[in-house]
C-alpha positions as CSV (number, residue, x, y, z in Angstrom):
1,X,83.1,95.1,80.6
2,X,84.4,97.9,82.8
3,X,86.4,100.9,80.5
4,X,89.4,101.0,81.6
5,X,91.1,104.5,81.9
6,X,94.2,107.0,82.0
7,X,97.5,108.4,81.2
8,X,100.7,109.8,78.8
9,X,105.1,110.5,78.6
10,X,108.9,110.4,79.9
11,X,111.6,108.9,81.2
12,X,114.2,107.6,78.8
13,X,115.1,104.0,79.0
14,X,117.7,101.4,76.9
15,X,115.4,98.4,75.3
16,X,115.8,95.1,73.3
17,X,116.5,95.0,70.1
18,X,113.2,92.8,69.5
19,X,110.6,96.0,70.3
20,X,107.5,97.0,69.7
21,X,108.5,98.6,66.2
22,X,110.3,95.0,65.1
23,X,106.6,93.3,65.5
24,X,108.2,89.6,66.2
25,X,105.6,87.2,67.0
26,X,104.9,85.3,69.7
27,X,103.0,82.1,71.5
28,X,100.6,83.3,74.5
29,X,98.6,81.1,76.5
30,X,95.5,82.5,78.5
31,X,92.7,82.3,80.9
32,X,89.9,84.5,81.4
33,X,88.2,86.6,84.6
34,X,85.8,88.9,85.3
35,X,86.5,92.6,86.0
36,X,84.9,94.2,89.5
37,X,86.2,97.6,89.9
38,X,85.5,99.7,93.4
39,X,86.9,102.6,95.1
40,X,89.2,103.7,97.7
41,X,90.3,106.6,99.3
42,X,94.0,108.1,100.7
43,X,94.7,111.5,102.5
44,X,97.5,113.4,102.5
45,X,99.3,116.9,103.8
46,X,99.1,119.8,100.8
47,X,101.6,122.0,100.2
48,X,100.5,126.4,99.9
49,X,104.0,127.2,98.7
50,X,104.7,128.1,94.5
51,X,104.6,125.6,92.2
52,X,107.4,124.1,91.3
53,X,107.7,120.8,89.1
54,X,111.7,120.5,88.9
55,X,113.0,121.3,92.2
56,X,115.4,119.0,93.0
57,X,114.5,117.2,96.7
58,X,112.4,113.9,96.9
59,X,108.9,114.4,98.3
60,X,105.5,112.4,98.8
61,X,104.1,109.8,95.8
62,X,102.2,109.9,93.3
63,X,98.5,109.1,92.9
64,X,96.9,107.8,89.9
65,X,93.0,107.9,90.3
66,X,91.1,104.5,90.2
67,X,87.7,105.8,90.2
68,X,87.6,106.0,86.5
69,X,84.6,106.2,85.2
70,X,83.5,109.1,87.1
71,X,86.9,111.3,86.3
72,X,86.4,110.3,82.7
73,X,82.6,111.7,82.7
74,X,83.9,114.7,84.2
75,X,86.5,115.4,81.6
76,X,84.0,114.3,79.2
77,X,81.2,116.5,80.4
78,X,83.8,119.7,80.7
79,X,84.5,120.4,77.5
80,X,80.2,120.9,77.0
81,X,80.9,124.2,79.2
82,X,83.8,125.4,76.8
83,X,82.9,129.4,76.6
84,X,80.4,129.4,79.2
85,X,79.7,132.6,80.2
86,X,80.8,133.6,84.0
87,X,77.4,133.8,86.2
88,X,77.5,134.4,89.7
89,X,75.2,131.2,91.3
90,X,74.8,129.8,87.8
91,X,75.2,125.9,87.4
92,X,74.2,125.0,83.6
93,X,75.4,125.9,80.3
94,X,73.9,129.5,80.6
95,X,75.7,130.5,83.3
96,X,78.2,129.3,85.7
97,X,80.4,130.5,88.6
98,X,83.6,128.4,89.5
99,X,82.1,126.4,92.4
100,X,78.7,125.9,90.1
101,X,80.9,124.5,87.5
102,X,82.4,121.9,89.6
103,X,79.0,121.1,91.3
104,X,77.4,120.3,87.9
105,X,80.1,118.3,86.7
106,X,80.7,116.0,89.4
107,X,76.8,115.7,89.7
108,X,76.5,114.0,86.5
109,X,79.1,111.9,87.5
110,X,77.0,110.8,90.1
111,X,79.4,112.1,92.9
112,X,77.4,114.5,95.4
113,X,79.6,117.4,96.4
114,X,78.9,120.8,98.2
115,X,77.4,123.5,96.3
116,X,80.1,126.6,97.6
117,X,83.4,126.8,97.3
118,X,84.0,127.2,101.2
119,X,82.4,123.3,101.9
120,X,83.7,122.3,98.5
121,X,86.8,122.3,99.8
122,X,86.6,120.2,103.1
123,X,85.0,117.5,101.2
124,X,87.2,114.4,99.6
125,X,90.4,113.8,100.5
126,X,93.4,116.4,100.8
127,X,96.2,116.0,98.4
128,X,99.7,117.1,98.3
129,X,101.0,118.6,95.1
130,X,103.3,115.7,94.3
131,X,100.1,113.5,94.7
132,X,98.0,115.9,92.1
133,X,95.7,113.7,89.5
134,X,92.9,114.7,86.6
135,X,90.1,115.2,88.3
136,X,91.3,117.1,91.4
137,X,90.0,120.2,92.8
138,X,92.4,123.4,93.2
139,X,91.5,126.1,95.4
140,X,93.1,129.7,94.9
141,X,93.2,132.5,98.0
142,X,93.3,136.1,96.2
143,X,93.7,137.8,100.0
144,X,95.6,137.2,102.4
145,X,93.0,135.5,104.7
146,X,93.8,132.0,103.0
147,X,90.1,131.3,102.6
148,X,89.0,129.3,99.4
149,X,87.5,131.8,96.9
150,X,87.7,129.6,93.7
151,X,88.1,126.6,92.4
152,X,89.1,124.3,89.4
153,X,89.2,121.0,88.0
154,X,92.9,119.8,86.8
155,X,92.6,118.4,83.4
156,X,96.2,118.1,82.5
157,X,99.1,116.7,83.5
158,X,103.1,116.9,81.6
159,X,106.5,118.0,82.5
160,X,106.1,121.7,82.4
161,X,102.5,122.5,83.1
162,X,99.2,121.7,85.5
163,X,96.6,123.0,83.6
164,X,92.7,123.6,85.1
165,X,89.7,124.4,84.0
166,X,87.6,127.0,86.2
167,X,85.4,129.8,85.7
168,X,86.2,133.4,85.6
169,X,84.5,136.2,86.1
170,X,85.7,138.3,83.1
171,X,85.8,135.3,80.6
172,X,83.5,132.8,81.5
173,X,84.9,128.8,81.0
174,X,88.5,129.2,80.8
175,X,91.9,127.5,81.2
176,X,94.9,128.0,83.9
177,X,98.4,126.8,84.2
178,X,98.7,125.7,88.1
179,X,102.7,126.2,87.2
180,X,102.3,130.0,86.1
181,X,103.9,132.5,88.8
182,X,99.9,134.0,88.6
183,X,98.5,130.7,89.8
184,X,101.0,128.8,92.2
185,X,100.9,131.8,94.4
186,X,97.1,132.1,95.0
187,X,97.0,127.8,96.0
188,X,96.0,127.2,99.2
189,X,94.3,123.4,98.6
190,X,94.3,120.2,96.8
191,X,91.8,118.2,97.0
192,X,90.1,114.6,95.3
193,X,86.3,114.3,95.4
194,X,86.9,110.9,93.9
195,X,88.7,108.1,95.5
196,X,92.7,107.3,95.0
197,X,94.5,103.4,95.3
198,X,95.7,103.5,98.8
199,X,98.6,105.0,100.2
200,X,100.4,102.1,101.5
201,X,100.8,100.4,97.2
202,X,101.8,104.5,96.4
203,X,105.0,104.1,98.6
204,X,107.0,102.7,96.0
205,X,107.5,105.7,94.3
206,X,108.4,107.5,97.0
207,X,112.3,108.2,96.3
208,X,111.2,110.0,93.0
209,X,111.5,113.9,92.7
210,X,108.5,115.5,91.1
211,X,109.8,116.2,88.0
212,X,110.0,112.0,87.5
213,X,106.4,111.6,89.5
214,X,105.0,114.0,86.8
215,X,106.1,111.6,84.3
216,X,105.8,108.3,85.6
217,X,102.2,109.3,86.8
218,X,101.3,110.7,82.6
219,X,103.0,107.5,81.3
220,X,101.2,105.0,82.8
221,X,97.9,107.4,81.9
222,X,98.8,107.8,78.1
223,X,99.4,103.6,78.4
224,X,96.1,103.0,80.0
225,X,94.2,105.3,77.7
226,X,95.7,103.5,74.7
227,X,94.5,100.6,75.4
228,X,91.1,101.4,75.8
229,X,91.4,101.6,72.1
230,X,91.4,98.0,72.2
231,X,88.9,97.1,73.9
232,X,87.2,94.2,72.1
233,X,90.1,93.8,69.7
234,X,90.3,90.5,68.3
235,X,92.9,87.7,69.4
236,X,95.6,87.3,66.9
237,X,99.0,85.9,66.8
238,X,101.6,88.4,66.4
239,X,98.9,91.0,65.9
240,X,99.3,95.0,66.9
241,X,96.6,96.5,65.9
242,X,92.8,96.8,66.5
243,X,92.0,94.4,63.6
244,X,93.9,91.6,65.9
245,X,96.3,91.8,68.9
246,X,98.3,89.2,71.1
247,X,99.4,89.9,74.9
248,X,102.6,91.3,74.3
249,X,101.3,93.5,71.5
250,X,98.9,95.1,73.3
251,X,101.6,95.7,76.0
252,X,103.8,97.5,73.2
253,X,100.9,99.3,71.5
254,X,100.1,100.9,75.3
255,X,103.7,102.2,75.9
256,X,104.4,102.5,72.8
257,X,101.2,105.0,73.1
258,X,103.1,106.6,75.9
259,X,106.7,107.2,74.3
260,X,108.1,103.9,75.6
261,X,109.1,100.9,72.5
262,X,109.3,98.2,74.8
263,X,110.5,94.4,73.9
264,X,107.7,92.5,71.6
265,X,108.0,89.2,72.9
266,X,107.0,87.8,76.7
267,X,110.0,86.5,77.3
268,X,111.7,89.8,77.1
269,X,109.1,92.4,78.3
270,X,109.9,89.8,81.9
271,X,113.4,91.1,82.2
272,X,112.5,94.6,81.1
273,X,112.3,97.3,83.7
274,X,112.4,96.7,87.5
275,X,111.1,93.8,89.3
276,X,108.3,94.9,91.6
277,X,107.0,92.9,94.8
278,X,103.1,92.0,94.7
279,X,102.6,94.7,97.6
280,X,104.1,97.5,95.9
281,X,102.1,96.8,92.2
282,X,100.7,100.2,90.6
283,X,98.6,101.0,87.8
284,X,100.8,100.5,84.6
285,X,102.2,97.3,85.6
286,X,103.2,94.4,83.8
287,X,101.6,91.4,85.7
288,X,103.6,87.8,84.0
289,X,101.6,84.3,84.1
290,X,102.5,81.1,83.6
291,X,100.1,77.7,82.8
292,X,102.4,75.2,82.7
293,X,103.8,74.6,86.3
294,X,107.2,76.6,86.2
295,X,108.3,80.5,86.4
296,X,108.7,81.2,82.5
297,X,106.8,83.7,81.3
298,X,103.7,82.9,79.2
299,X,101.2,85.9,78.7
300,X,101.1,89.3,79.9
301,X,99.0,91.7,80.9
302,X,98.8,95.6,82.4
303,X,97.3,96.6,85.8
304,X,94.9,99.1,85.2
305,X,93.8,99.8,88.7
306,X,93.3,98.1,92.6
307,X,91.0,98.7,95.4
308,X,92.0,97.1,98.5
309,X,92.8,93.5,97.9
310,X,91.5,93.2,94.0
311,X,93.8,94.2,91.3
312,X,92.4,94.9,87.8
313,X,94.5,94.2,84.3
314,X,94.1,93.5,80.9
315,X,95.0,91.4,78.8
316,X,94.3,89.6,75.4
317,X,92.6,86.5,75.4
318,X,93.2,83.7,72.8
319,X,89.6,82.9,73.4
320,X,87.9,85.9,73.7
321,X,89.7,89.3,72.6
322,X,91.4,91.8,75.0
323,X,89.5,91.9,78.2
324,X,89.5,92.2,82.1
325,X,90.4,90.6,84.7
326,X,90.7,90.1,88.3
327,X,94.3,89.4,89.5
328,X,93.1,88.4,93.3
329,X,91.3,85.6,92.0
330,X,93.1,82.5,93.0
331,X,93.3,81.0,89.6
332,X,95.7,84.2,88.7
333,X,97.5,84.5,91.8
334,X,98.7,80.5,91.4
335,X,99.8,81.5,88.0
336,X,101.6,84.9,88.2
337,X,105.4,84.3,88.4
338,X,106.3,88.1,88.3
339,X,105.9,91.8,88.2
340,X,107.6,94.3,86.6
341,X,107.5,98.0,86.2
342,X,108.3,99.3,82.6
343,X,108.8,102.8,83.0
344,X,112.4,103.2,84.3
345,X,112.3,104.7,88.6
Protein backbone atom coordinates (compact mmCIF):
# COMPACT_ATOMS: atom_id res chain seq x y z
CA UNK A 1 0.00 0.00 0.00
CA UNK A 2 1.05 3.50 -1.18
CA UNK A 3 2.19 5.96 2.12
CA UNK A 4 0.17 8.54 2.12
CA UNK A 5 1.67 12.02 2.98
CA UNK A 6 1.49 15.72 4.24
CA UNK A 7 0.44 18.60 6.34
CA UNK A 8 -0.32 20.82 9.85
CA UNK A 9 -2.67 24.15 11.66
CA UNK A 10 -5.39 27.11 11.70
CA UNK A 11 -8.43 28.51 11.14
CA UNK A 12 -10.82 28.53 14.00
CA UNK A 13 -14.16 26.87 13.60
CA UNK A 14 -17.57 26.30 15.97
CA UNK A 15 -18.11 22.15 16.21
CA UNK A 16 -20.59 19.62 17.77
CA UNK A 17 -20.81 18.89 20.97
CA UNK A 18 -20.24 15.10 20.02
CA UNK A 19 -16.24 15.64 18.95
CA UNK A 20 -13.38 13.91 18.59
CA UNK A 21 -12.45 14.41 22.40
CA UNK A 22 -16.21 12.96 23.49
CA UNK A 23 -15.11 9.51 21.63
CA UNK A 24 -18.98 8.38 20.90
CA UNK A 25 -19.09 5.39 18.96
CA UNK A 26 -20.41 4.63 15.94
CA UNK A 27 -21.75 1.98 13.10
CA UNK A 28 -19.59 2.11 9.75
CA UNK A 29 -20.11 0.06 6.84
CA UNK A 30 -17.32 -0.42 4.17
CA UNK A 31 -15.84 -1.62 0.98
CA UNK A 32 -12.43 -1.95 -0.11
CA UNK A 33 -10.13 -0.66 -3.28
CA UNK A 34 -6.93 -0.46 -4.43
CA UNK A 35 -4.67 2.60 -4.24
CA UNK A 36 -2.82 3.81 -7.75
CA UNK A 37 -1.14 7.04 -7.16
CA UNK A 38 0.46 9.09 -10.35
CA UNK A 39 1.50 12.53 -11.04
CA UNK A 40 0.53 15.69 -12.52
CA UNK A 41 1.81 18.91 -13.16
CA UNK A 42 0.35 22.89 -12.96
CA UNK A 43 2.22 26.15 -13.91
CA UNK A 44 1.81 29.29 -12.63
CA UNK A 45 3.15 33.24 -12.79
CA UNK A 46 5.70 33.93 -9.57
CA UNK A 47 5.82 36.84 -7.83
CA UNK A 48 9.86 38.84 -7.26
CA UNK A 49 8.28 41.25 -4.86
CA UNK A 50 8.99 40.91 -0.52
CA UNK A 51 7.36 38.41 1.13
CA UNK A 52 4.58 39.03 2.74
CA UNK A 53 2.14 36.28 4.31
CA UNK A 54 -0.74 38.76 5.85
CA UNK A 55 -1.29 41.27 3.32
CA UNK A 56 -4.73 41.69 3.03
CA UNK A 57 -5.90 41.28 -1.04
CA UNK A 58 -6.97 37.81 -2.46
CA UNK A 59 -4.44 36.19 -4.85
CA UNK A 60 -3.78 32.80 -6.76
CA UNK A 61 -4.45 29.11 -4.77
CA UNK A 62 -2.88 26.95 -3.09
CA UNK A 63 -0.98 23.77 -4.07
CA UNK A 64 -0.61 20.90 -2.05
CA UNK A 65 1.98 18.47 -3.68
CA UNK A 66 0.71 14.90 -4.71
CA UNK A 67 3.94 13.42 -5.71
CA UNK A 68 4.58 12.17 -2.25
CA UNK A 69 6.76 9.84 -2.02
CA UNK A 70 9.46 11.68 -3.70
CA UNK A 71 9.02 15.09 -1.44
CA UNK A 72 8.95 12.82 1.57
CA UNK A 73 12.52 11.13 0.49
CA UNK A 74 13.74 14.54 0.04
CA UNK A 75 12.86 15.81 3.43
CA UNK A 76 13.91 12.55 4.60
CA UNK A 77 17.21 12.50 2.97
CA UNK A 78 17.92 16.42 3.97
CA UNK A 79 18.36 16.25 7.29
CA UNK A 80 21.57 13.44 6.41
CA UNK A 81 23.32 16.84 5.10
CA UNK A 82 22.56 18.76 8.50
CA UNK A 83 26.25 20.68 9.06
CA UNK A 84 27.54 19.88 5.79
CA UNK A 85 30.32 21.84 5.09
CA UNK A 86 29.88 24.56 2.13
CA UNK A 87 32.04 23.24 -1.07
CA UNK A 88 32.03 24.87 -4.22
CA UNK A 89 31.02 21.80 -6.98
CA UNK A 90 30.58 19.42 -4.05
CA UNK A 91 27.39 16.98 -4.09
CA UNK A 92 27.86 14.40 -1.05
CA UNK A 93 28.05 14.62 2.57
CA UNK A 94 31.75 16.06 2.36
CA UNK A 95 30.99 18.88 0.62
CA UNK A 96 28.20 20.65 -1.00
CA UNK A 97 27.30 23.92 -2.80
CA UNK A 98 23.51 25.04 -2.91
CA UNK A 99 22.75 23.70 -6.43
CA UNK A 100 24.80 20.32 -5.50
CA UNK A 101 22.62 19.98 -2.58
CA UNK A 102 19.54 20.08 -4.42
CA UNK A 103 20.95 17.78 -7.20
CA UNK A 104 21.72 15.05 -4.77
CA UNK A 105 18.67 15.11 -2.99
CA UNK A 106 16.23 14.98 -5.70
CA UNK A 107 18.48 12.30 -7.36
CA UNK A 108 17.79 9.81 -4.74
CA UNK A 109 14.37 10.63 -5.09
CA UNK A 110 14.69 9.43 -8.34
CA UNK A 111 13.76 12.87 -9.95
CA UNK A 112 16.54 13.92 -12.59
CA UNK A 113 17.20 17.63 -12.36
CA UNK A 114 20.00 20.03 -13.71
CA UNK A 115 23.23 20.03 -12.03
CA UNK A 116 23.65 24.32 -11.90
CA UNK A 117 21.61 26.62 -10.42
CA UNK A 118 21.10 28.65 -13.86
CA UNK A 119 19.21 25.24 -15.60
CA UNK A 120 17.93 24.31 -12.19
CA UNK A 121 15.79 26.84 -12.34
CA UNK A 122 13.97 26.57 -15.80
CA UNK A 123 13.23 22.99 -14.97
CA UNK A 124 9.65 21.94 -13.26
CA UNK A 125 6.95 24.03 -13.08
CA UNK A 126 6.91 27.88 -11.98
CA UNK A 127 5.09 28.70 -8.93
CA UNK A 128 3.63 31.71 -7.47
CA UNK A 129 4.27 32.47 -3.85
CA UNK A 130 0.64 31.86 -2.75
CA UNK A 131 1.07 28.41 -4.49
CA UNK A 132 4.53 27.63 -2.42
CA UNK A 133 4.64 23.75 -1.13
CA UNK A 134 7.52 21.42 0.82
CA UNK A 135 9.54 20.46 -1.63
CA UNK A 136 9.86 23.56 -3.85
CA UNK A 137 12.88 25.22 -5.14
CA UNK A 138 13.63 29.05 -4.20
CA UNK A 139 16.01 31.03 -6.12
CA UNK A 140 17.70 34.23 -4.51
CA UNK A 141 19.44 37.20 -6.95
CA UNK A 142 22.22 38.95 -4.65
CA UNK A 143 22.84 41.67 -7.83
CA UNK A 144 20.85 43.40 -9.52
CA UNK A 145 21.03 41.29 -12.82
CA UNK A 146 18.10 39.04 -11.46
CA UNK A 147 19.98 35.93 -12.44
CA UNK A 148 19.60 32.77 -10.16
CA UNK A 149 22.72 32.42 -7.93
CA UNK A 150 21.27 30.05 -5.28
CA UNK A 151 18.93 27.90 -4.33
CA UNK A 152 16.94 26.08 -1.56
CA UNK A 153 14.56 23.54 -0.75
CA UNK A 154 11.36 24.80 1.35
CA UNK A 155 10.91 22.51 4.22
CA UNK A 156 8.40 24.45 6.24
CA UNK A 157 5.35 25.90 6.04
CA UNK A 158 3.03 28.05 9.17
CA UNK A 159 1.57 31.34 9.66
CA UNK A 160 4.61 33.50 10.15
CA UNK A 161 7.48 31.79 8.44
CA UNK A 162 8.81 29.84 4.97
CA UNK A 163 11.67 28.27 6.12
CA UNK A 164 14.53 26.54 3.45
CA UNK A 165 17.14 24.65 3.68
CA UNK A 166 20.27 25.71 1.28
CA UNK A 167 23.87 25.77 1.47
CA UNK A 168 26.03 28.64 2.40
CA UNK A 169 29.17 29.50 1.75
CA UNK A 170 30.30 30.63 5.31
CA UNK A 171 28.27 27.92 7.21
CA UNK A 172 27.76 25.02 5.18
CA UNK A 173 24.01 23.16 5.55
CA UNK A 174 21.92 25.79 6.99
CA UNK A 175 18.32 27.14 7.43
CA UNK A 176 16.45 30.45 6.05
CA UNK A 177 13.24 32.18 6.71
CA UNK A 178 11.81 33.04 3.04
CA UNK A 179 9.65 35.74 5.28
CA UNK A 180 12.84 37.53 6.76
CA UNK A 181 13.44 41.18 5.15
CA UNK A 182 17.10 39.37 4.27
CA UNK A 183 15.43 36.72 2.18
CA UNK A 184 12.14 37.98 0.49
CA UNK A 185 14.24 40.67 -1.14
CA UNK A 186 16.85 38.50 -2.94
CA UNK A 187 13.60 36.02 -4.52
CA UNK A 188 13.48 36.04 -7.96
CA UNK A 189 11.76 32.27 -8.59
CA UNK A 190 9.67 29.52 -7.37
CA UNK A 191 9.70 26.63 -8.67
CA UNK A 192 8.40 22.56 -8.28
CA UNK A 193 10.59 19.84 -9.65
CA UNK A 194 7.84 17.51 -8.55
CA UNK A 195 4.37 17.48 -9.97
CA UNK A 196 1.24 19.45 -8.22
CA UNK A 197 -2.87 18.33 -8.50
CA UNK A 198 -4.03 20.40 -11.39
CA UNK A 199 -4.93 23.88 -11.49
CA UNK A 200 -8.37 23.59 -12.50
CA UNK A 201 -9.47 21.29 -8.63
CA UNK A 202 -6.99 24.37 -6.96
CA UNK A 203 -9.59 27.04 -8.01
CA UNK A 204 -11.74 26.53 -5.11
CA UNK A 205 -9.61 28.24 -2.87
CA UNK A 206 -9.14 31.00 -4.87
CA UNK A 207 -11.09 33.80 -2.78
CA UNK A 208 -8.69 33.07 0.21
CA UNK A 209 -5.95 35.67 1.15
CA UNK A 210 -2.56 34.15 1.89
CA UNK A 211 -2.50 34.36 5.36
CA UNK A 212 -5.70 31.59 5.25
CA UNK A 213 -3.95 29.63 2.08
CA UNK A 214 -0.88 29.25 4.50
CA UNK A 215 -3.21 27.62 6.82
CA UNK A 216 -5.58 25.66 4.99
CA UNK A 217 -2.66 24.32 2.90
CA UNK A 218 -0.46 23.16 6.65
CA UNK A 219 -3.87 21.82 7.98
CA UNK A 220 -4.73 19.46 5.62
CA UNK A 221 -0.65 18.45 5.67
CA UNK A 222 -0.57 17.99 9.56
CA UNK A 223 -4.11 15.79 8.89
CA UNK A 224 -2.57 13.72 6.17
CA UNK A 225 0.65 13.18 8.00
CA UNK A 226 -1.33 11.99 11.03
CA UNK A 227 -2.84 9.48 9.52
CA UNK A 228 -0.03 7.82 8.16
CA UNK A 229 0.36 6.87 11.70
CA UNK A 230 -2.36 4.63 11.08
CA UNK A 231 -1.55 2.85 8.53
CA UNK A 232 -2.40 -0.74 9.20
CA UNK A 233 -4.34 0.07 12.30
CA UNK A 234 -6.78 -2.36 13.19
CA UNK A 235 -10.67 -2.03 12.53
CA UNK A 236 -12.57 -1.33 15.71
CA UNK A 237 -15.78 0.00 16.79
CA UNK A 238 -15.56 3.28 18.38
CA UNK A 239 -11.80 2.96 18.31
CA UNK A 240 -9.18 6.18 18.14
CA UNK A 241 -6.18 4.98 18.39
CA UNK A 242 -3.57 2.74 16.63
CA UNK A 243 -4.48 -0.35 18.66
CA UNK A 244 -8.04 -0.05 16.80
CA UNK A 245 -9.85 2.68 14.84
CA UNK A 246 -13.31 3.21 13.00
CA UNK A 247 -13.93 5.76 10.00
CA UNK A 248 -14.95 8.56 11.75
CA UNK A 249 -12.16 8.15 14.32
CA UNK A 250 -9.55 8.22 12.12
CA UNK A 251 -11.21 11.34 10.55
CA UNK A 252 -10.94 12.98 14.17
CA UNK A 253 -7.49 11.62 15.07
CA UNK A 254 -6.24 13.41 11.57
CA UNK A 255 -7.64 16.89 12.40
CA UNK A 256 -7.51 16.51 15.54
CA UNK A 257 -3.63 16.13 14.62
CA UNK A 258 -4.04 19.36 12.84
CA UNK A 259 -5.76 21.59 15.61
CA UNK A 260 -9.21 20.91 14.36
CA UNK A 261 -11.83 18.51 17.13
CA UNK A 262 -14.26 17.73 14.64
CA UNK A 263 -17.74 15.76 15.28
CA UNK A 264 -17.06 11.85 16.24
CA UNK A 265 -19.86 10.37 14.58
CA UNK A 266 -20.66 10.17 10.49
CA UNK A 267 -23.75 11.53 10.76
CA UNK A 268 -22.38 14.74 12.04
CA UNK A 269 -18.80 15.09 10.39
CA UNK A 270 -21.67 15.20 6.93
CA UNK A 271 -23.01 18.56 8.04
CA UNK A 272 -19.65 19.77 9.33
CA UNK A 273 -17.84 22.34 7.24
CA UNK A 274 -18.77 23.36 3.64
CA UNK A 275 -20.30 21.19 1.05
CA UNK A 276 -17.88 20.86 -1.83
CA UNK A 277 -18.89 19.76 -5.60
CA UNK A 278 -17.02 16.52 -6.89
CA UNK A 279 -14.93 18.94 -9.35
CA UNK A 280 -13.63 21.15 -6.81
CA UNK A 281 -12.47 18.13 -4.15
CA UNK A 282 -8.88 18.78 -2.59
CA UNK A 283 -6.54 16.84 -0.63
CA UNK A 284 -8.03 16.93 3.07
CA UNK A 285 -11.46 16.19 2.08
CA UNK A 286 -14.06 14.35 3.69
CA UNK A 287 -15.46 11.92 0.88
CA UNK A 288 -19.24 10.44 2.62
CA UNK A 289 -20.54 6.85 1.31
CA UNK A 290 -23.54 5.20 1.57
CA UNK A 291 -24.33 1.04 0.97
CA UNK A 292 -27.68 0.98 1.43
CA UNK A 293 -29.53 2.83 -1.52
CA UNK A 294 -30.21 6.41 0.02
CA UNK A 295 -28.09 9.68 0.83
CA UNK A 296 -27.40 9.01 4.68
CA UNK A 297 -24.15 8.94 5.47
CA UNK A 298 -22.43 5.64 6.29
CA UNK A 299 -18.51 5.73 6.44
CA UNK A 300 -16.02 8.23 5.76
CA UNK A 301 -12.97 8.75 4.58
CA UNK A 302 -10.11 11.63 3.69
CA UNK A 303 -8.76 12.49 0.15
CA UNK A 304 -5.30 12.23 0.34
CA UNK A 305 -4.36 13.17 -3.24
CA UNK A 306 -5.75 13.13 -7.24
CA UNK A 307 -4.17 12.92 -10.53
CA UNK A 308 -6.34 13.62 -13.31
CA UNK A 309 -9.45 11.67 -13.03
CA UNK A 310 -8.44 9.20 -9.96
CA UNK A 311 -8.82 10.49 -6.49
CA UNK A 312 -7.04 8.68 -3.57
CA UNK A 313 -8.55 8.51 0.27
CA UNK A 314 -8.43 6.56 3.18
CA UNK A 315 -10.33 5.07 5.06
CA UNK A 316 -10.86 2.29 7.75
CA UNK A 317 -12.11 -0.93 6.67
CA UNK A 318 -14.28 -3.19 8.90
CA UNK A 319 -12.60 -5.95 7.03
CA UNK A 320 -9.23 -5.09 6.62
CA UNK A 321 -7.79 -2.03 8.75
CA UNK A 322 -7.26 1.57 7.46
CA UNK A 323 -6.31 1.48 3.96
CA UNK A 324 -6.53 2.97 0.34
CA UNK A 325 -8.59 3.52 -2.00
CA UNK A 326 -9.56 4.64 -5.33
CA UNK A 327 -12.60 7.04 -5.43
CA UNK A 328 -12.90 6.91 -9.45
CA UNK A 329 -13.69 3.43 -9.34
CA UNK A 330 -17.29 3.03 -10.08
CA UNK A 331 -18.14 1.00 -7.16
CA UNK A 332 -17.32 4.35 -5.02
CA UNK A 333 -18.61 6.84 -7.25
CA UNK A 334 -22.29 4.97 -7.10
CA UNK A 335 -21.90 5.20 -3.42
CA UNK A 336 -20.55 8.66 -2.39
CA UNK A 337 -23.53 10.92 -1.46
CA UNK A 338 -21.26 13.96 -0.42
CA UNK A 339 -18.26 15.97 0.08
CA UNK A 340 -17.29 18.24 2.46
CA UNK A 341 -14.45 20.44 3.47
CA UNK A 342 -13.59 20.57 7.28
CA UNK A 343 -11.39 23.25 7.61
CA UNK A 344 -13.57 26.39 7.63
CA UNK A 345 -12.84 28.87 3.84
Amino acid sequence: MKNFLSSAVILGMAFSAVSCQSNTNEQTSTANAELNVSKKQTSSDTSTTKVVISKDESTENPVIATNHEAIAEVMSNLSSFDNTPYKLGGTDHEGVDPSGLVYSLYQQAGIDLPRVTSKQAEFGTEIALPEIAIGDLVFFSFSEGKSPESVGIITDIDKTKILFTYASSSKGVTNGNLTSDYWSTKLIKITRPAQSIQEDVVTAMGTLKPAQQLGYVAAVRAALKEITKYEGAPYKYGGNSQEGIDASGLVCQAYLAAGHDLPRITSKLAGYGEEVLRDNILPGDLVFFSFSGNTTPETVGIVTSKDGGDLQFVYASSSKGVISANLSLKFWQERLVKVMRPVAL
